[in-house]
RODO-81787 format. One record per residue: residue number from 1; x, y, z of N, C-alpha, C, O in turn. Coordinates in nm, 2 decimals. Each point is the difference from the previous one (the first is absolute). Example, Ala and Ser with C-alpha at 12.3 -4.5 7.8 and 13.67 -1.06 7.14 Angstrom:
BEGIN
1_1.32_-0.57_0.78_-0.09_0.12_0.00_0.09_0.12_0.00_0.10_0.00_0.07
2_-0.14_0.11_-0.14_0.09_0.11_0.00_-0.08_0.11_0.08_0.05_0.11_0.01
This chain:
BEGIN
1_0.53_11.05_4.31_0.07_0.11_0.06_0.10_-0.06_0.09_-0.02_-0.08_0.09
2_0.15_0.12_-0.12_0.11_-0.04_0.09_0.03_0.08_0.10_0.05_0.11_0.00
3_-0.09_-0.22_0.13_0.02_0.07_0.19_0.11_-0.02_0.03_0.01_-0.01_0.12
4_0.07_0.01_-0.18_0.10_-0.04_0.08_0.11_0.11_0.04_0.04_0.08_-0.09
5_0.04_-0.08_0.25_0.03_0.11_0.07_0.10_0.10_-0.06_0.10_-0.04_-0.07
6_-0.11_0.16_0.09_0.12_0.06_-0.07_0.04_0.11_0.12_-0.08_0.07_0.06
7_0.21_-0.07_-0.04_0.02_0.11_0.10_-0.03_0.13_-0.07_0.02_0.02_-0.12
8_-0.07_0.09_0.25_-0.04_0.12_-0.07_0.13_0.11_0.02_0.08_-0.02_0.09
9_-0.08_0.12_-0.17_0.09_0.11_0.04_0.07_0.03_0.07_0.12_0.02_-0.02
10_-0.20_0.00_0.17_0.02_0.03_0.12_0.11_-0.13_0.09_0.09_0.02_0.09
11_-0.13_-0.14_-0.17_0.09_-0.09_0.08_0.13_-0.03_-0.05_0.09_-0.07_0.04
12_-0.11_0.14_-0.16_0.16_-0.03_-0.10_0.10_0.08_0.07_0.12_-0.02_0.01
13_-0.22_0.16_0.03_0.08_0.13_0.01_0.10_-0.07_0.18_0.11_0.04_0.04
14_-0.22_-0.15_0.05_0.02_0.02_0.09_0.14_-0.08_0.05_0.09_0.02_0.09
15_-0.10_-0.12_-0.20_0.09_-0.10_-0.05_0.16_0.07_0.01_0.09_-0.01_0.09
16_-0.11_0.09_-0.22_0.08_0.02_-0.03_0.12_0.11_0.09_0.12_0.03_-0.02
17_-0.21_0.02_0.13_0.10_0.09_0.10_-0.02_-0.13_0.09_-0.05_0.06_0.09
18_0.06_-0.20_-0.05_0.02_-0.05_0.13_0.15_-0.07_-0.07_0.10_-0.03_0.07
19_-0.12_0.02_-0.21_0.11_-0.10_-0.08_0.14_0.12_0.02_0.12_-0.02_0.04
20_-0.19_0.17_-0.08_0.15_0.09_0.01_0.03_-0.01_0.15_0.11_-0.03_0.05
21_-0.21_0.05_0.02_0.04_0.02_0.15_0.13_-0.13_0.05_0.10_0.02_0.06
22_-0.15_-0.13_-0.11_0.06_-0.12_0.03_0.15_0.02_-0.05_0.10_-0.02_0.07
23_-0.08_0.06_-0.20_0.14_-0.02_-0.06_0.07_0.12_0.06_0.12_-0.01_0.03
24_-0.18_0.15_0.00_0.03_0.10_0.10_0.12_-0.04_0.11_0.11_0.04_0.03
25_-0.22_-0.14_0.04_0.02_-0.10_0.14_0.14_-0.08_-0.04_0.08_0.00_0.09
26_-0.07_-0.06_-0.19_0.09_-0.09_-0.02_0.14_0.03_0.00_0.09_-0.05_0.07
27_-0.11_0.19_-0.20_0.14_0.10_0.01_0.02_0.11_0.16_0.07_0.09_0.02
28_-0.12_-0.13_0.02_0.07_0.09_0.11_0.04_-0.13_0.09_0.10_0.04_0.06
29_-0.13_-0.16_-0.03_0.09_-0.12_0.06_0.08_-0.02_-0.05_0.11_0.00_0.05
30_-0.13_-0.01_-0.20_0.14_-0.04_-0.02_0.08_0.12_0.01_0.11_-0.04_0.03
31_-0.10_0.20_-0.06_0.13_0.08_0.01_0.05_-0.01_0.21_0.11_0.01_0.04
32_-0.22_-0.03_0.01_0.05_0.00_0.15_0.06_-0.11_0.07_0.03_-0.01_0.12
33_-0.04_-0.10_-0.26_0.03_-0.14_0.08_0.18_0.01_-0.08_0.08_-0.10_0.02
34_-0.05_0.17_-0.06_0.14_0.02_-0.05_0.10_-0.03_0.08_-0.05_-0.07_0.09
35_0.16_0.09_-0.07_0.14_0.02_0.11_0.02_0.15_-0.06_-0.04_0.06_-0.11
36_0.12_-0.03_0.22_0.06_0.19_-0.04_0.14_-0.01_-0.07_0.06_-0.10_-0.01
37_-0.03_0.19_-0.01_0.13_-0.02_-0.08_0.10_0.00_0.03_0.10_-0.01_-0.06
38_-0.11_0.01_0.22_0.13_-0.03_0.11_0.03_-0.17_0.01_0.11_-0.04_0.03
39_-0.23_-0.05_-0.06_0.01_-0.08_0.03_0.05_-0.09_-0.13_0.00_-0.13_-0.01
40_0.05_0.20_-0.08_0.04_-0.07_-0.12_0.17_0.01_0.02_0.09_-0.06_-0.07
41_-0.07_0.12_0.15_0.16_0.07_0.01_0.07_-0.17_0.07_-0.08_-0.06_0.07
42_0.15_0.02_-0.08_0.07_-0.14_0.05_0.06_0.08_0.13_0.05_0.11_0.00
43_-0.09_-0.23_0.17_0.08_0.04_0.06_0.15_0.01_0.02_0.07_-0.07_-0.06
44_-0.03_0.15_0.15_0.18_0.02_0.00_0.05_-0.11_0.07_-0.05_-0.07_0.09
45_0.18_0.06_-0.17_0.04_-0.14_0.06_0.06_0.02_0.16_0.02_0.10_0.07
46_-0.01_-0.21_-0.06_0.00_-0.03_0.16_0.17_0.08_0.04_0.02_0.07_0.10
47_0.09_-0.13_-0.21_0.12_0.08_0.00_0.00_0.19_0.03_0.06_0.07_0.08
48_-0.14_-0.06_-0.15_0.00_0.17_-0.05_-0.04_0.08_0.17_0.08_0.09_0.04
49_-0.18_-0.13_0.03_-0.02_0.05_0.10_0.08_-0.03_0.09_-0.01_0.08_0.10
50_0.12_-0.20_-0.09_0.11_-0.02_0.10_0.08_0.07_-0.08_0.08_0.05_0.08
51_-0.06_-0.03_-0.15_0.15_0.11_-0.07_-0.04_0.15_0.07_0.08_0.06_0.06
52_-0.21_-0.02_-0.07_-0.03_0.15_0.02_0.02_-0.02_0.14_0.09_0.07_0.06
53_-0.16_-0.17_0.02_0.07_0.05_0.13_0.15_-0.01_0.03_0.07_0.08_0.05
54_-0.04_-0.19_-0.09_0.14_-0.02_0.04_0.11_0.17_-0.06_0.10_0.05_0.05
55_-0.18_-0.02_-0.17_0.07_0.15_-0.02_0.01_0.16_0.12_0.07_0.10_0.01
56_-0.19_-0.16_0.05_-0.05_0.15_0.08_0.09_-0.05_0.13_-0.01_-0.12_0.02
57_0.10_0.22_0.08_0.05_-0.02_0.10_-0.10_-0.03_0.10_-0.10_0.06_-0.01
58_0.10_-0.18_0.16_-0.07_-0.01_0.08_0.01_0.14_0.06_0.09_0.07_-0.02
59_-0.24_-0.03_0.12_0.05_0.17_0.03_0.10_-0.05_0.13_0.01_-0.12_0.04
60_0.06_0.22_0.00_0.02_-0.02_0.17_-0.05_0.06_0.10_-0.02_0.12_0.01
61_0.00_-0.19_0.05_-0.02_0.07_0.15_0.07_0.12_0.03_0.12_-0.01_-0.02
62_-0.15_0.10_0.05_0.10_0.12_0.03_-0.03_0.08_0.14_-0.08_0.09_0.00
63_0.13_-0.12_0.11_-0.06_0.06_0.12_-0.04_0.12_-0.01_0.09_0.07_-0.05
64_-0.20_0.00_0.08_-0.02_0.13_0.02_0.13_0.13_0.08_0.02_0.01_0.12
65_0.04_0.06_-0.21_0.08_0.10_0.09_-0.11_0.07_0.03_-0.11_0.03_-0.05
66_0.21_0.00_0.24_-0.05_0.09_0.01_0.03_0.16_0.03_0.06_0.04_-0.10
67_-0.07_0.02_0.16_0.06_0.13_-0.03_0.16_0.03_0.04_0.05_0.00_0.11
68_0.01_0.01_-0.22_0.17_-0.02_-0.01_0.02_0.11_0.17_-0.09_0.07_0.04
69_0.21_-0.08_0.01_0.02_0.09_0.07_0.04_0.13_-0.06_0.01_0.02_-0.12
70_-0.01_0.07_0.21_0.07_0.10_-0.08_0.11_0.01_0.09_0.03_-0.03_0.12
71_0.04_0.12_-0.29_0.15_-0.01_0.02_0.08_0.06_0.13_-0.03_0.10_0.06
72_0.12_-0.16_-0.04_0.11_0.08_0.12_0.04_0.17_0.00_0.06_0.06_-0.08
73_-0.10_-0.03_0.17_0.01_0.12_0.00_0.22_0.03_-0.02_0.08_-0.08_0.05
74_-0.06_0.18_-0.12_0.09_0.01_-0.03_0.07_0.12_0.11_-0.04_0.11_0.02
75_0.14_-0.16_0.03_0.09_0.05_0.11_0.03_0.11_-0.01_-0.02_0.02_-0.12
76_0.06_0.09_0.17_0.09_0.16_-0.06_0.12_-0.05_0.08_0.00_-0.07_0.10
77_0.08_0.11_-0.16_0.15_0.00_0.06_-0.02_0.06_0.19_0.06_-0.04_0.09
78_-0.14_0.11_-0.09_-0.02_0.07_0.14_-0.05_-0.13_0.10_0.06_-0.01_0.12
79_-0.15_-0.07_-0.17_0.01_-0.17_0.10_-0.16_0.05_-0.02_-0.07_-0.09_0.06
80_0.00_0.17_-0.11_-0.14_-0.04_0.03_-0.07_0.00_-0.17_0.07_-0.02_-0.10
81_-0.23_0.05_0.09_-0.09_-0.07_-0.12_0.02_0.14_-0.11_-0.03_-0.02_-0.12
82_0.06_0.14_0.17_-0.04_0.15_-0.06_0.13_-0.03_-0.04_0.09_-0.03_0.08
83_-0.07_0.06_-0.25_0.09_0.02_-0.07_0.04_0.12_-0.03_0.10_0.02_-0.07
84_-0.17_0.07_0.13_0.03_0.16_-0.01_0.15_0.01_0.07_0.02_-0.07_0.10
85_0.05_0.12_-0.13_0.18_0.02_0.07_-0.03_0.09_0.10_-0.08_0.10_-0.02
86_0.16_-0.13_0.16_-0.04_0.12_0.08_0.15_-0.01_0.07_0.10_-0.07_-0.03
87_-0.13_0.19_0.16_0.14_-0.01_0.05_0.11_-0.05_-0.03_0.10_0.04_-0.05
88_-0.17_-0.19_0.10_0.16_-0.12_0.06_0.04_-0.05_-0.19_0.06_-0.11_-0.01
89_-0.10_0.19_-0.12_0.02_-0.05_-0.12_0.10_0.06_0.00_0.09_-0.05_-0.07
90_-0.05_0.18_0.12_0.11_0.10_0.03_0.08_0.02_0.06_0.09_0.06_-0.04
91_-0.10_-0.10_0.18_0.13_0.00_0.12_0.00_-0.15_0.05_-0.08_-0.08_0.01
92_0.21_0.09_0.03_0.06_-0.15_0.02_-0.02_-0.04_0.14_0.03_0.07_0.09
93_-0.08_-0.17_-0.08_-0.01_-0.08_0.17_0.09_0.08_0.09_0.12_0.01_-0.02
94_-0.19_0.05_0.12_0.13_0.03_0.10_-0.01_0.13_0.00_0.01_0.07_0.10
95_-0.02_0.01_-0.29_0.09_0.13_0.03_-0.12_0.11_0.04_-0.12_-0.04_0.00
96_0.15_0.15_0.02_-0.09_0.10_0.11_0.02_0.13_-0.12_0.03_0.10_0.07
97_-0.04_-0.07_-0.17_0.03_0.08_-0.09_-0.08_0.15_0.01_-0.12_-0.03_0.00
98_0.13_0.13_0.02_-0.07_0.11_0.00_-0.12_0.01_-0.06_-0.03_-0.08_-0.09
99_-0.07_0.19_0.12_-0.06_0.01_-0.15_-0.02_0.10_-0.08_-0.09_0.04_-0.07
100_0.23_0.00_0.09_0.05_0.07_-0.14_0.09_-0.12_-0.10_0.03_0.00_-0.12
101_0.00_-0.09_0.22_0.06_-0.05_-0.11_-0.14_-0.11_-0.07_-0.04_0.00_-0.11
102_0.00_-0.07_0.20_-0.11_-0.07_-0.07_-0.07_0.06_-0.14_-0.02_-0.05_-0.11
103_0.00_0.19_0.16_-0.06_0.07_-0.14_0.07_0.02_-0.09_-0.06_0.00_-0.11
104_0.19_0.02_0.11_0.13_0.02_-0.08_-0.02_-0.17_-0.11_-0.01_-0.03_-0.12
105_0.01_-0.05_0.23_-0.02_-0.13_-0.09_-0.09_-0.03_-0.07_0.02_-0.07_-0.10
106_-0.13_0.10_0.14_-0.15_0.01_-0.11_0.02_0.07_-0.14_-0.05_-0.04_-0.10
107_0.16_0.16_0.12_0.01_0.09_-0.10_0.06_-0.12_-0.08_-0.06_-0.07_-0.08
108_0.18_0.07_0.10_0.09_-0.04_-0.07_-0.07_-0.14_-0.05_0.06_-0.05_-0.09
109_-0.15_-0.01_0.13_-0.05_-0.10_-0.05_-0.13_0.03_-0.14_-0.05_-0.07_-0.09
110_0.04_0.19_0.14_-0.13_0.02_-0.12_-0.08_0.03_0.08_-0.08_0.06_-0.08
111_0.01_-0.05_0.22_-0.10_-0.02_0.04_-0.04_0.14_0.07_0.08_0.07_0.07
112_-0.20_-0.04_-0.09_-0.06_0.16_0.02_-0.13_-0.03_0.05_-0.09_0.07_-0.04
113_0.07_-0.15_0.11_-0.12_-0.03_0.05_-0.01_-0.08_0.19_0.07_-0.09_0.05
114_-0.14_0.14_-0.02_-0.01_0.02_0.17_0.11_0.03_0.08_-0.02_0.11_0.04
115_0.13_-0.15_0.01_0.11_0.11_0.01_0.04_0.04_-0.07_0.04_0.12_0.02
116_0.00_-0.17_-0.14_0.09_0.06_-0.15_-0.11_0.11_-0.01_0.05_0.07_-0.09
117_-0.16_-0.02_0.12_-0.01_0.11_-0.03_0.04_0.13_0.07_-0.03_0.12_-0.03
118_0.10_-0.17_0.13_0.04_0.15_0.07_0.17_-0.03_0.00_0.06_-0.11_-0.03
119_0.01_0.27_0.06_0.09_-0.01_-0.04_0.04_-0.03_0.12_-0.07_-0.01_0.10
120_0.25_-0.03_-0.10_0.06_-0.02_0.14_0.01_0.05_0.11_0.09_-0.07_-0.02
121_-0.09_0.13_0.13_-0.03_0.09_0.09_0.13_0.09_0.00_0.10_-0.07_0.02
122_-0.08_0.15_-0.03_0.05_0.14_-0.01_0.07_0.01_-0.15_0.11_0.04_0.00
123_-0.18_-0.08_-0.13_0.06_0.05_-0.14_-0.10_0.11_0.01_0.04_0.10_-0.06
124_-0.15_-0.09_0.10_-0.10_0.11_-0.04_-0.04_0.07_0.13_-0.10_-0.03_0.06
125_0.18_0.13_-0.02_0.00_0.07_0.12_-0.15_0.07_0.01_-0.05_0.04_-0.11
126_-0.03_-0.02_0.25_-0.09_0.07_-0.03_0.00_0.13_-0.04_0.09_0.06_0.04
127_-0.21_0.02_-0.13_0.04_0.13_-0.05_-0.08_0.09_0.13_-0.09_-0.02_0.08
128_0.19_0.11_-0.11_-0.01_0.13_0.11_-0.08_0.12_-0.07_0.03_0.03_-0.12
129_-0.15_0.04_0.18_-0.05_0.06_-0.07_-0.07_0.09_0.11_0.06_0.03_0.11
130_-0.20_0.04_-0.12_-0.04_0.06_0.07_-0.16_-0.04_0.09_-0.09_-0.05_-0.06
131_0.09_0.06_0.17_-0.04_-0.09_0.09_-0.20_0.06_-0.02_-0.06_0.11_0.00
132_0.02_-0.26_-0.01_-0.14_0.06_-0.04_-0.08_0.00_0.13_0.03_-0.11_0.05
133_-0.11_0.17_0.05_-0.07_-0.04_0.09_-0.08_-0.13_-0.06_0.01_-0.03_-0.12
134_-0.10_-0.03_0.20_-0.10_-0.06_-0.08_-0.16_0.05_0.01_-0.10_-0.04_-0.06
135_0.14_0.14_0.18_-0.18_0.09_-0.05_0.04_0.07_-0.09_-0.10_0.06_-0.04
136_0.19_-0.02_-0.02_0.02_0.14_-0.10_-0.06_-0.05_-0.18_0.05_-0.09_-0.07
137_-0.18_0.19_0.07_-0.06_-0.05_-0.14_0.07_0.01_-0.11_-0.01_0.12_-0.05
138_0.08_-0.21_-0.03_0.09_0.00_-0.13_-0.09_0.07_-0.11_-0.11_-0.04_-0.02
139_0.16_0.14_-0.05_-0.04_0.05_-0.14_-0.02_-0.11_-0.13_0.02_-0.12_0.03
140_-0.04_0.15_-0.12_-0.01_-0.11_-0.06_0.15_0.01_-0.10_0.07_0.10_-0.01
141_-0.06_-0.23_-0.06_0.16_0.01_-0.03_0.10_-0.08_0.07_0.10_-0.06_-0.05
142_-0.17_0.08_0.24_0.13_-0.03_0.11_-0.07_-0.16_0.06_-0.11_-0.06_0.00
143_0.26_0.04_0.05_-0.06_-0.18_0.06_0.11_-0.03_0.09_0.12_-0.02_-0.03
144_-0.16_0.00_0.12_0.10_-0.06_0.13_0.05_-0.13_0.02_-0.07_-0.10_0.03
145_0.22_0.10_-0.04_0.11_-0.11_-0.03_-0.02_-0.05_0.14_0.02_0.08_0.09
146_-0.05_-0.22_-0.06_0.05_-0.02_0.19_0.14_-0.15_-0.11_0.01_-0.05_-0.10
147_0.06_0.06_0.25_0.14_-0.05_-0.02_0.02_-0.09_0.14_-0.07_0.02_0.10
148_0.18_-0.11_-0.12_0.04_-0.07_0.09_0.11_-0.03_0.02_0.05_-0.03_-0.11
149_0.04_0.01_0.21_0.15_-0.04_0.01_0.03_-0.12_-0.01_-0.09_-0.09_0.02
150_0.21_0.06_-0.04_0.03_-0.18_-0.06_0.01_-0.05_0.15_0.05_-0.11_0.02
151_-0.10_0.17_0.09_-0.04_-0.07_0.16_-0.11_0.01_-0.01_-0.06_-0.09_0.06
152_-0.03_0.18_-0.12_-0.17_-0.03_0.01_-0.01_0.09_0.06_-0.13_0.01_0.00
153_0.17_0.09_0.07_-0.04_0.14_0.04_-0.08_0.10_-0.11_0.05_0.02_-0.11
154_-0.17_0.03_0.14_-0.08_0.07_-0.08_0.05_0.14_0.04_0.03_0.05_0.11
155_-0.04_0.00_-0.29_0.09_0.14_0.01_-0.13_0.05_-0.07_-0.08_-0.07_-0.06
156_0.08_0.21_0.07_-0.12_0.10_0.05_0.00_0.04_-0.19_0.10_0.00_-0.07
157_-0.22_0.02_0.02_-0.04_-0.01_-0.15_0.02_0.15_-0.03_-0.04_0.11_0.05
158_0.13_-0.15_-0.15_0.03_0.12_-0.09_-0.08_0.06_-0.08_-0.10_-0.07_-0.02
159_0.08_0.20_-0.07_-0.07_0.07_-0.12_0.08_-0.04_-0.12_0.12_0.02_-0.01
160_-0.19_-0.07_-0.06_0.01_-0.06_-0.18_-0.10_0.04_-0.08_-0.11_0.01_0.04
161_0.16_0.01_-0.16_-0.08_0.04_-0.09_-0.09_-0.15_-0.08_0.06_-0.11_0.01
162_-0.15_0.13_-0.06_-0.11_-0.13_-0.04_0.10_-0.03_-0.13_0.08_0.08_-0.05
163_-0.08_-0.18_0.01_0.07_-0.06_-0.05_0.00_0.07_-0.16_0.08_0.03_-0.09
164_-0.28_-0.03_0.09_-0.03_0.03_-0.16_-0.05_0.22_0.01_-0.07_0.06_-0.08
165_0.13_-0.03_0.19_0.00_0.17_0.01_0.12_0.07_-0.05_0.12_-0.04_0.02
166_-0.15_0.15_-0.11_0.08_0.10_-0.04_0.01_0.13_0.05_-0.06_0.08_-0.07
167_0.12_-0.02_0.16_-0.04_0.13_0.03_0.02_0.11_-0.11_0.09_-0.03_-0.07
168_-0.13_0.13_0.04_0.05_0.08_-0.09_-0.01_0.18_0.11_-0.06_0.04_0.10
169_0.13_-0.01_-0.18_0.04_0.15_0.02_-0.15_0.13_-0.01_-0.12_-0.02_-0.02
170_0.18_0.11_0.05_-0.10_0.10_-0.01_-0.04_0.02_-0.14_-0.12_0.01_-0.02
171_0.23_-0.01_-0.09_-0.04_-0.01_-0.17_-0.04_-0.12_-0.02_-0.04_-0.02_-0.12
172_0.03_-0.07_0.19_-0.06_-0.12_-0.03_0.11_-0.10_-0.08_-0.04_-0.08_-0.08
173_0.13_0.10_0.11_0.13_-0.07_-0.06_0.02_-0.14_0.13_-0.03_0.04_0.12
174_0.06_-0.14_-0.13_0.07_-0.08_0.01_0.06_-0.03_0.11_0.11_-0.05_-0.02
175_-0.14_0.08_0.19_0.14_-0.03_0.10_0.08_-0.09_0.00_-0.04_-0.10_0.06
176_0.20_0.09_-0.11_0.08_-0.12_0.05_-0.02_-0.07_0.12_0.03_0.07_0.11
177_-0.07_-0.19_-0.10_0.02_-0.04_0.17_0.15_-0.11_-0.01_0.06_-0.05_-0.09
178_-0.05_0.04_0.21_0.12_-0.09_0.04_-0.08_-0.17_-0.05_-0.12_-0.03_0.00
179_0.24_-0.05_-0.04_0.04_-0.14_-0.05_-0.10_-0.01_0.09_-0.11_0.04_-0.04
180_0.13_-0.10_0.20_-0.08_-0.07_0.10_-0.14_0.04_0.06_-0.06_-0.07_0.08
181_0.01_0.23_-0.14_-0.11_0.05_0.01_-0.03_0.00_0.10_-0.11_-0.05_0.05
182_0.20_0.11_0.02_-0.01_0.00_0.19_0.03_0.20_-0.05_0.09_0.06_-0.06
183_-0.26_0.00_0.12_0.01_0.13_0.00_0.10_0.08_0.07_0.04_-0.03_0.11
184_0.00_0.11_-0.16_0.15_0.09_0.07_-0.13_0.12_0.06_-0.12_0.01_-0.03
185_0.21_0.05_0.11_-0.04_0.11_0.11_-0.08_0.11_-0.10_-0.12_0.03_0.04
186_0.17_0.03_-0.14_-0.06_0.08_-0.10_-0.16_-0.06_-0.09_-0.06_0.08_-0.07
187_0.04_-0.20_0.09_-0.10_-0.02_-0.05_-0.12_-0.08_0.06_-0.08_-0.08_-0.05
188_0.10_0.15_0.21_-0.08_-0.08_0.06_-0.10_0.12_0.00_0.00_0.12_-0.02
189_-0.11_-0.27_0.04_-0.16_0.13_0.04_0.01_0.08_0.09_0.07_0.00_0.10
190_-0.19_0.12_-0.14_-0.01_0.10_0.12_-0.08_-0.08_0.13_-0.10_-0.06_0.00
191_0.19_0.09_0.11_-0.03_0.00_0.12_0.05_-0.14_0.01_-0.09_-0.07_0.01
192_0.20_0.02_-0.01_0.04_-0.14_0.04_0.15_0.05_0.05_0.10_0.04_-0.07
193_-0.11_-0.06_0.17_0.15_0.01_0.13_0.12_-0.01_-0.10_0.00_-0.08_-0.10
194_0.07_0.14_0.11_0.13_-0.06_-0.07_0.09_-0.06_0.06_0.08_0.07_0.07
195_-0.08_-0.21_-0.07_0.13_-0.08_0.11_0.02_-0.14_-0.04_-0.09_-0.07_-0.05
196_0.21_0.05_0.07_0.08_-0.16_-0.11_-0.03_-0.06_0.12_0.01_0.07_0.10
197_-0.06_-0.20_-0.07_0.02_-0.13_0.03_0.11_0.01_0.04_0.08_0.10_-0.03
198_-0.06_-0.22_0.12_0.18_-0.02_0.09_-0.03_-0.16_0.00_-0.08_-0.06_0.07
199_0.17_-0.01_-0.17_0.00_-0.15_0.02_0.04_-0.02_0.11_0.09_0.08_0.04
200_-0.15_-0.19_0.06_0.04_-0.04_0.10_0.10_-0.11_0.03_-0.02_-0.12_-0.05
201_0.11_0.13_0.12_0.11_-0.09_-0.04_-0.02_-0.16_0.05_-0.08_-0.03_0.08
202_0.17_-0.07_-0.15_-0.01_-0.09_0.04_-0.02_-0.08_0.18_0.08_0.01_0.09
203_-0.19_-0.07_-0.08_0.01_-0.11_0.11_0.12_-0.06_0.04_0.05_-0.08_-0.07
204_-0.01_0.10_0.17_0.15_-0.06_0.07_-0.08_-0.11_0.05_-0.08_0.02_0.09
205_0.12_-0.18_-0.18_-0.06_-0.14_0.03_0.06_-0.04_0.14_-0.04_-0.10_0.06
206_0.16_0.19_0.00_0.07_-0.07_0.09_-0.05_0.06_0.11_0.09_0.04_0.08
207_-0.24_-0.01_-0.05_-0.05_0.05_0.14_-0.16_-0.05_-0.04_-0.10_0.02_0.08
């Protein structure tokens, strides 16, 4: 009878996963003992990186600005900063010009705003009309004109018709009123005095 040793099953089987495990072992050193694929690339020559710099401008220094001034204010002919034209854009050093004529010059220049909007003092005389008290209750339609003299004297408020009023007639027709819609004596309300205003005459400056 032949004794002699034979491995069994169990140790072939055991064999044979320590032999895979081992070659397992082997292939994974060797793919991680590799170089990467960057390192197969040849370095740049020593020239190439002095050309790139020498291509790019050194930066400069550049002091911080700081907040620019701002600009010069710009003069008016008048000697001050408001470029709006006023008076002295219109009358000459020295001269003492009315102010009728001042306004006269506004006109004639184009200008219809803060004196140019009134007219010269006596082209538009005040209107004469019929004298309103000022307790007396206005109908509706009526509106009280107050006026002033080219001296500044206040002259006593006349009866006018509303600007957007029509009177009409007994048939209900249409009353003509006058251009300046300063009420005439015939179409004043009942119970209102009948009496014209008396412009008051000019201020004698020489008392």
């Amino acid at each position: 009878m032949d004794q002699r040793w034979r491995p069994s099953p169990g140790y072939l089987a055991v064999a044979l996963l320590l032999a895979a495990g081992g070659l397992a072992l082997l292939a994974f050193l060797w793919l991680t003992s590799r170089p990467d694929a960057g390192a197969d690339a040849p370095p740049p020559a020593a020239g190439a990186t002095g050309a790139a710099s020498a291509a790019m401008p050194a930066p400069v220094n550049q002091p911080a600005m700081a907040n620019p001034p701002p600009p010069a204010a710009r003069r008016a002919p008048e000697g001050d900063a408001d470029p709006t034209p006023d008076l002295r854009s219109y009358v000459a050093r020295g001269e003492k010009p009315t102010m009728a004529e001042v306004i006269t010059r506004l006109h004639e220049r184009g200008i219809h705003t803060g004196l140019g909007a009134f007219n010269p003092p006596g082209t538009s005389p005040p209107l004469v009309g019929l004298a309103v008290p000022e307790d007396f209750p206005l109908p509706k339609g009526y509106v009280r004109h107050h006026q002033a003299t080219d001296d500044g004297q206040r002259i006593e408020a006349i009866l006018m018709f509303a600007p957007d009023y029509q009177p009409v007639d007994a048939a209900g027709r249409p009353i003509a009123l006058p251009r300046d819609r300063v009420v005439p004596p015939e179409l004043a309300p009942p119970g209102l005095p009948v009496r014209r205003i008396a412009i008051p005459p000019p201020i004698d400056s020489g008392h």
